[in-house]
C-alpha positions in Angstrom: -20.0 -11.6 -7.2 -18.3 -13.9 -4.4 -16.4 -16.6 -5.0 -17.7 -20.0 -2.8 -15.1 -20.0 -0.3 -16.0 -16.4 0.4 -19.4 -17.0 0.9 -18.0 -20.0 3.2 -16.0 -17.8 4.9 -18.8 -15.2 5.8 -21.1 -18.1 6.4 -19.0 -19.5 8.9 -18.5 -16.5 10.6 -21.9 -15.5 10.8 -22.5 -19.0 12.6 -19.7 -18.9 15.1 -19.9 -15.3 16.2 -23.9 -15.4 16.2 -24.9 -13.3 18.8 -22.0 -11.3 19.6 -22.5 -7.2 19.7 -19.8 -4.7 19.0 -19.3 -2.1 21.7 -22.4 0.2 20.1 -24.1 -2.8 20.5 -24.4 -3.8 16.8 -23.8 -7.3 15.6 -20.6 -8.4 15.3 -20.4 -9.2 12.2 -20.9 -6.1 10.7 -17.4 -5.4 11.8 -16.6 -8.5 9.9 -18.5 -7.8 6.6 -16.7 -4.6 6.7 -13.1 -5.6 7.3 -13.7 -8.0 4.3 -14.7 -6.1 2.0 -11.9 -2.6 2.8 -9.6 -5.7 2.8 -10.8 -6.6 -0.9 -10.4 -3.2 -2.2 -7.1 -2.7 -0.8 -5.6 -5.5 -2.0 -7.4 -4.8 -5.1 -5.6 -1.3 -5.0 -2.3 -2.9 -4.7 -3.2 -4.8 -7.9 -2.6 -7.8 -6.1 -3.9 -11.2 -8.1 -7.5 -12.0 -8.2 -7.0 -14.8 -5.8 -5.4 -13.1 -3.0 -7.9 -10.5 -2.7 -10.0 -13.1 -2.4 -8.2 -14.9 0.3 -8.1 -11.1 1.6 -11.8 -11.0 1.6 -11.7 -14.4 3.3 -9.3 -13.6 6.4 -11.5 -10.6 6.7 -14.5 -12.2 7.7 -13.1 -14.9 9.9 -10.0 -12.5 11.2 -11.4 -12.9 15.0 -13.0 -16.3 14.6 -10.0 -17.9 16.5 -9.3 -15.0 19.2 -13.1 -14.6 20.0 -15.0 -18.0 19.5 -13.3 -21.4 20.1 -12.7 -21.9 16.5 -8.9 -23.4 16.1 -6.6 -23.2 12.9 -7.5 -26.8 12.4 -11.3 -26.1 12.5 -10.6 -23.7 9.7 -8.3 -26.3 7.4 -11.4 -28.7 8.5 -13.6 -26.2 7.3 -11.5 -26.3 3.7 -10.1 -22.9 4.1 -6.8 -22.1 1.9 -3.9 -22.9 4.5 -2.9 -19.1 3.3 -6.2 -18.4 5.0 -5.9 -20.2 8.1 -2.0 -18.7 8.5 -3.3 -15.4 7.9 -5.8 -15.5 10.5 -3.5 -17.1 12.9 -1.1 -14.2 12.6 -4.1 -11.9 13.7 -4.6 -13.9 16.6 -3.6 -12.2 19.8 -2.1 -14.1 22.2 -3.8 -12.9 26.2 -1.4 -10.3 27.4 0.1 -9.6 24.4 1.0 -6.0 23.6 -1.2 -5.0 20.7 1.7 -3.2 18.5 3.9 -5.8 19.6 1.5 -8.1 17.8 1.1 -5.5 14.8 5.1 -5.8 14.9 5.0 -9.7 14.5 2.4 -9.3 11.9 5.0 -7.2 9.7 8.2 -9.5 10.9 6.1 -12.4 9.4 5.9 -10.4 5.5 2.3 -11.9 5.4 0.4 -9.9 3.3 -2.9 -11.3 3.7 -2.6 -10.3 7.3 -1.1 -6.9 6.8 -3.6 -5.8 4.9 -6.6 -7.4 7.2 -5.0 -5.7 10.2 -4.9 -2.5 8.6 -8.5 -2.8 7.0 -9.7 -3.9 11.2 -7.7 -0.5 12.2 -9.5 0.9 9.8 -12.9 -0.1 10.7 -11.8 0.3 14.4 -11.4 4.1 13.8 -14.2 5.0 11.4 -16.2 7.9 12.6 -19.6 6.5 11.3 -19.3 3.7 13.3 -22.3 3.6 16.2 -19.2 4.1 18.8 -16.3 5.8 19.2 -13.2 4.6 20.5 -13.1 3.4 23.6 -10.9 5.4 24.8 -8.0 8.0 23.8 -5.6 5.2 23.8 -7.2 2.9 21.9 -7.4 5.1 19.5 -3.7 6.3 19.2 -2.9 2.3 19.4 -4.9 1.7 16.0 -3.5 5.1 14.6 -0.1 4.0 15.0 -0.7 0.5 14.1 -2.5 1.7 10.9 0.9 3.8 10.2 3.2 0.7 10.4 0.7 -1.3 8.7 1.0 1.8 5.6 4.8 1.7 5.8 5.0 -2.0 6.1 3.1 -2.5 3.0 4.2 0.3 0.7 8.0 -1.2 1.2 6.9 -4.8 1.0 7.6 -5.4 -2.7 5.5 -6.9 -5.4 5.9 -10.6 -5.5 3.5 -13.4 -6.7 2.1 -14.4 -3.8 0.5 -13.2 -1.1 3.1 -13.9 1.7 6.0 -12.6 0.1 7.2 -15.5 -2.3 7.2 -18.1 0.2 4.5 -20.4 -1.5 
């Protein structure tokens, strides 16, 4: 069962990206329910503490609130989300005209964990075969691919620590 501020999280996102499709036209937040939970089970996986695969579920379902609604880290620490939360989500944030790996390459430099395992669980999702679309486009594809690949690497050298973002807090 969900803890509250994961039912807040998915209840927030539901609200702010209401009426948003995917590119098969599917709601949006289908990607988003998805993403939250792969991000769950990988941090459960990594045998990660009960709380941050929570806080993994959490950035999962609001990991575009910020880059596609106008939803701001503050509205999110309004919201009461765990600054963890809100820092994780900010990482995924990609800045207009931004290189996407050299984003995935921040993500990494910053040893956030949360985030790490978020953006691999979006690659993830982004590349799935059962989705109602493929990629849109060779390119796209190869980007996730070998995002997904330094997301792995990243996060089977990142070691065990007791917290989510590397011992920092």
């Amino acid at each position: 069962m969900a803890d509250w501020p994961t039912l807040a999280a998915e209840a927030f996102a539901r609200r702010v990206h209401a009426g948003q499709v995917d590119k098969g036209g599917a709601p949006y937040t289908g990607h988003l329910g998805r993403v939250a939970a792969r991000a769950r089970a990988h941090a459960e996986a990594m045998g990660l503490p009960i709380q941050h695969a929570e806080w993994c579920q959490q950035v999962g379902w609001l990991h575009d609130t910020i880059e596609d609604t106008g939803t701001t880290g503050d509205d999110l620490l309004d919201a009461g989300f765990d600054p963890a939360v809100v820092q994780a989500v900010q990482l995924l944030t990609r800045p207009a005209g931004k290189p996407y790996l050299e984003c995935v390459a921040g993500i990494i430099a910053s040893g956030d964990r949360l985030a790490m395992i978020v953006k691999l669980s979006d690659n993830e999702d982004n590349l799935d075969p059962s989705r109602s679309f493929t990629a849109a486009s060779p390119e796209h594809e190869l980007r996730y691919r070998r995002s997904a690949e330094m997301l792995r690497a990243a996060l089977a050298l990142t070691p065990s620590t007791p917290t989510a973002r590397g011992g920092d807090a």
